[in-house]
C-alpha positions in Angstrom: 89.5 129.5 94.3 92.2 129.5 91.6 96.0 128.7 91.6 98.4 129.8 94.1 102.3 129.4 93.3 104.3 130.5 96.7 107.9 131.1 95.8 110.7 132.1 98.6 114.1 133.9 97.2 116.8 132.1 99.0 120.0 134.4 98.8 123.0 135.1 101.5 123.0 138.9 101.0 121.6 140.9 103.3 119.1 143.3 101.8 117.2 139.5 100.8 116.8 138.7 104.3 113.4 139.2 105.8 111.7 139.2 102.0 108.4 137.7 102.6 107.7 134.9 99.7 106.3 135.6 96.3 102.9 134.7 95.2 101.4 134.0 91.9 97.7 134.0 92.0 95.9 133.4 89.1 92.0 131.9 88.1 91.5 128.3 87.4 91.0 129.4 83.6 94.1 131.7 83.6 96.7 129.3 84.4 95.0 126.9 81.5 96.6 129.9 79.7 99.3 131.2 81.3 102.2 129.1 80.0 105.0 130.9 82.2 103.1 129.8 85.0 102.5 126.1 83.9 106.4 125.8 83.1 107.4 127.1 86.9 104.9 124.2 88.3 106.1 121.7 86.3 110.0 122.9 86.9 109.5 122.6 90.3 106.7 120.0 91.1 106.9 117.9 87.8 105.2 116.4 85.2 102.6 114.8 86.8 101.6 117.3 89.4 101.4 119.5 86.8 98.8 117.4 84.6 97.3 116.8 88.0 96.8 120.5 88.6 95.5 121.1 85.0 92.8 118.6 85.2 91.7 120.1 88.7 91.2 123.5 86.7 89.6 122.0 84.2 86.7 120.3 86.7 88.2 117.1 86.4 87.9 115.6 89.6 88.9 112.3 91.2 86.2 112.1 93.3 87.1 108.1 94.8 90.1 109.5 95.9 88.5 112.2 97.7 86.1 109.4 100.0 86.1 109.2 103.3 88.3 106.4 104.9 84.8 104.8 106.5 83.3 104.8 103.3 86.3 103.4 101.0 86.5 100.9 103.4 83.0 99.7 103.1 83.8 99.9 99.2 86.6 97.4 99.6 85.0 95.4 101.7 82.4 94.4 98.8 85.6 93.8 96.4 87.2 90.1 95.9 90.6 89.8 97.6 92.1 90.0 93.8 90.5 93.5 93.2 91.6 94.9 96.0 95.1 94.2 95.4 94.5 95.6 91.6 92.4 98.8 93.6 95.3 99.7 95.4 98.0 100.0 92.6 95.9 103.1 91.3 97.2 105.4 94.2 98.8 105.7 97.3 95.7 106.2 99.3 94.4 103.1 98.3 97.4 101.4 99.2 97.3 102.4 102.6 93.8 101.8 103.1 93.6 98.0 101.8 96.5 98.1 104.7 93.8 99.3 107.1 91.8 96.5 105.4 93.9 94.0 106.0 94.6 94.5 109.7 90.6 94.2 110.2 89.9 91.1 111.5 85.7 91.8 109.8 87.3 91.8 106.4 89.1 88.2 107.0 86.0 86.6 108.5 84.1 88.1 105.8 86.8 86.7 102.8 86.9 83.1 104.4 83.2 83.1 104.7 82.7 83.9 100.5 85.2 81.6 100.0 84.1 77.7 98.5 84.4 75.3 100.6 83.7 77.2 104.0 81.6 75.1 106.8 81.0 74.7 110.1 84.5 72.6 110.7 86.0 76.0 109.1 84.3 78.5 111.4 85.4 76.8 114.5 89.3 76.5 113.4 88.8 80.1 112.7 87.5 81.0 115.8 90.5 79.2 117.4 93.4 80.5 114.7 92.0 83.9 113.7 90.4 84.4 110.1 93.6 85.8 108.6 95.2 82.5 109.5 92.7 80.3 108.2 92.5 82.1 105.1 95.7 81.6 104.7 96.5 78.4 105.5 93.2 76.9 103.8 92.4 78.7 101.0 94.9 80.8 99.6 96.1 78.9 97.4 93.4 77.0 96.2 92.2 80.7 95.4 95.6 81.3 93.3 94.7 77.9 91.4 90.7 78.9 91.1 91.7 82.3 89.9 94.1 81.0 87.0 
C-alpha cells in the first residue's frame, strides 16, 4: 500500500466535463521524497495531516488509537476519573469514548466504589440515586480537595 492523492479539475468549460479525477500513486518511501507531492498534501489537507501521513510512511504507528472501542473502554475503566479526563485531550476518539464511558452506569459504580469513604450506607443511596449521582453529590469534591 503506498500514497494515493485523488484530485478532481473543477472547470465550467465543456471539454472538462466528464474528466474522471487525477491520481497520484506513489510508495510509502517515495512520497518521503517526493517533495511536490508532500507540498499538494499539505496545501490542501494541512500541516498536521501532512506530519500525520509522513509518520504513517515512515512505520510510525499510533497503535492506541487504532483499539477497538471494547477494548479502550476496558482501558479506561482501570484509569482514575482525573486520567481519563487528561486521556481524552490527546484525540478526538478518546474524547468520544470517555463520553461512552460516562454514560455507563458500570464505570460510576465502579468510581464510587474506589473512592474513600465508600460503605454500606453509600451503596444503598446509590442503589436508590444512581452511581453517577452519588458520585457527584458525595465525593466529587472531596476528590477535587484530595487531588490538590
Amino acid at each position: 500500500m503506498g500514497v494515493i492523492l485523488t484530485s478532481w479539475r473543477i472547470s465550467l468549460r465543456l471539454e472538462c466535463r466528464g474528466l474522471p479525477p487525477n491520481q497520484q500513486k506513489t510508495s510509502h518511501q517515495d512520497f518521503q521524497n517526493d517533495k511536490t507531492l508532500q507540498y499538494e498534501v499539505g496545501a490542501v489537507f494541512g500541516q498536521r495531516i501532512l506530519d500525520y501521513t509522513a509518520a504513517l510512511c515512515q512505520g510510525k504507528f499510533d497503535y492506541l488509537e487504532r483499539l477497538p472501542d471494547d477494548i479502550m473502554l476496558r482501558i479506561m475503566y482501570c484509569l482514575e476519573l482525573k486520567d481519563t479526563a487528561l486521556l481524552a485531550q490527546t484525540s478526538r476518539r478518546f474524547k468520544t469514548v470517555r463520553t461512552t464511558l460516562f454514560s455507563s452506569e458500570k464505570f460510576w459504580e465502579q468510581t464510587v466504589r474506589n473512592c474513600a469513604g465508600f460503605n454500606r450506607d453509600i451503596e444503598d443511596i446509590a442503589s436508590a440515586m444512581g452511581w453517577k449521582s452519588t458520585f457527584l453529590t458525595f465525593f466529587h469534591n472531596s476528590d477535587d480537595k484530595k487531588q490538590q
